[in-house]
C-alpha positions as CSV (number, residue, x, y, z in Angstrom):
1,X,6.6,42.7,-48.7
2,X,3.3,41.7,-47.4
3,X,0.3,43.6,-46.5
4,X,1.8,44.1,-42.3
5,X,4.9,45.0,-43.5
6,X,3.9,47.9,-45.2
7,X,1.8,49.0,-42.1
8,X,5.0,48.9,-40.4
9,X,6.9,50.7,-42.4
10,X,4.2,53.5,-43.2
11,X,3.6,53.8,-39.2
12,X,7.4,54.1,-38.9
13,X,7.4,56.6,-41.0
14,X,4.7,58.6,-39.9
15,X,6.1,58.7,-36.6
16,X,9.7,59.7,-37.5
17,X,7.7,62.9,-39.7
18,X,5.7,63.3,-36.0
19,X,9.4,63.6,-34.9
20,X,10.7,66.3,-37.3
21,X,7.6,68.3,-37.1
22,X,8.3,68.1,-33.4
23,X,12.2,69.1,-33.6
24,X,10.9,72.0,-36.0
25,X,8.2,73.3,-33.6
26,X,10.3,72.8,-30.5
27,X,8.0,70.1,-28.7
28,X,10.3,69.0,-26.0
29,X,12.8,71.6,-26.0
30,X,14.2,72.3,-21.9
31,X,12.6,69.4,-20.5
32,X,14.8,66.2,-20.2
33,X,11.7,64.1,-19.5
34,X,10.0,64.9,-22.4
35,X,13.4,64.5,-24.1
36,X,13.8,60.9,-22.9
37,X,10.4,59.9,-23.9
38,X,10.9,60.6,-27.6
39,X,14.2,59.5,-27.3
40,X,13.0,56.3,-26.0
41,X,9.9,56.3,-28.1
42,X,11.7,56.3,-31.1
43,X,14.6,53.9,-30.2
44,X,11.6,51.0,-29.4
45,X,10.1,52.0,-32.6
46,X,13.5,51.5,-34.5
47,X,13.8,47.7,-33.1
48,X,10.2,47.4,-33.7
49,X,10.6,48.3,-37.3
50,X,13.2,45.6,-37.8
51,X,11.5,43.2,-35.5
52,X,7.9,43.7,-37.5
53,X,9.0,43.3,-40.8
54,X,12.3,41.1,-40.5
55,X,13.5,42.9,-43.9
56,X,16.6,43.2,-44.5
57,X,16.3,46.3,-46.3
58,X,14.6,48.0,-43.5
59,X,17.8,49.3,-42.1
60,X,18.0,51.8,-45.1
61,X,14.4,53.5,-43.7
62,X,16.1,56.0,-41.1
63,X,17.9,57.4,-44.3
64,X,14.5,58.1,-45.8
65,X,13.8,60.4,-43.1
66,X,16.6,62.3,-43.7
67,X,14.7,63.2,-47.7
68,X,11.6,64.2,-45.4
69,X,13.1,66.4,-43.3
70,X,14.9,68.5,-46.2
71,X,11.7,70.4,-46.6
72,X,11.8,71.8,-42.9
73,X,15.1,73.9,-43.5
74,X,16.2,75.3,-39.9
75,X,13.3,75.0,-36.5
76,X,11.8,77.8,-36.1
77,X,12.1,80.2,-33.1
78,X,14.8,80.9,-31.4
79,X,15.3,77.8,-29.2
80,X,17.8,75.8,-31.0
81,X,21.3,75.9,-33.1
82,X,20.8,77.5,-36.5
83,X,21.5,73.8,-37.9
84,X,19.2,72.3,-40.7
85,X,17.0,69.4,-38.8
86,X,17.9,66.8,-41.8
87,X,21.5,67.4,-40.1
88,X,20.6,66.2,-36.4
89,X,18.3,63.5,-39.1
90,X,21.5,62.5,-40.2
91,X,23.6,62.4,-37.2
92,X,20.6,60.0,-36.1
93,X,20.2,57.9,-38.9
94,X,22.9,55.1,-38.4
95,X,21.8,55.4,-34.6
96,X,18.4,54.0,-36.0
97,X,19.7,52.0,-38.7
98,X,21.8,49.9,-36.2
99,X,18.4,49.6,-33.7
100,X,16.5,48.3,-36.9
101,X,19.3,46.0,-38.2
102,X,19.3,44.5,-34.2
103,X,15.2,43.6,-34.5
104,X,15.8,42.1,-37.8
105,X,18.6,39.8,-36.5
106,X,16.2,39.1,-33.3
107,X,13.3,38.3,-35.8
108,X,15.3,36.5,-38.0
109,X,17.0,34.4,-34.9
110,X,13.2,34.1,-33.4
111,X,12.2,32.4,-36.5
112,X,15.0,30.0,-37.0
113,X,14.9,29.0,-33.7
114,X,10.9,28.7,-34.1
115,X,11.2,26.6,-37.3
116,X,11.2,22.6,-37.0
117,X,14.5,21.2,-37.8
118,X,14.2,17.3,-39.6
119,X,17.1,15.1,-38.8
């Protein structure tokens, strides 16, 4: 993996533990717009994982969020379900794993198409 793929994939991750700590504080809770926005923000990061690195592994990284949210147990307060957040991880993690697999295949087209063909 070169040296921007790892950037990629450590940004990635760093934004999906921005995301748990958010679930667990209840950031966005009662507000659909601020719901949208992370919803949205994270969906564009997901193709932009798979676009960045055009790894074919990178499809199995939403699963790793689902090992760093285990530490959070339940959100605190009393604004949500009394469900652990690596379940709503897991309930989103082939979500994301679909949205990474689609940038990879759009990098991986991108540079086929981009590559010069001899006759």
């Amino acid at each position: 993996m070169r040296y921007s793929q790892r950037i990629a994939v450590i940004a990635y991750l760093s934004l999906q533990l921005l995301w748990v700590v958010g679930v667990d504080r209840s950031v966005s809770y009662g507000s659909d717009g601020a719901t949208a926005v992370v919803l949205s923000v994270l969906a564009l990061a997901n193709v932009g994982l798979g676009l960045a690195t055009g790894w074919w592994g990178a499809p199995t990284l939403p699963f790793l969020t689902l090992v760093l949210a285990i530490p959070f147990g339940t959100p605190e307060g009393n604004l949500h379900e009394p469900l652990p957040i690596w379940f709503g991880v897991l309930l989103f993690a082939p979500v994301e794993a679909v949205l990474v697999a689609l940038g990879v295949v759009l990098r991986k087209s991108w540079e086929r198409f981009r590559s010069p063909r001899s006759a």
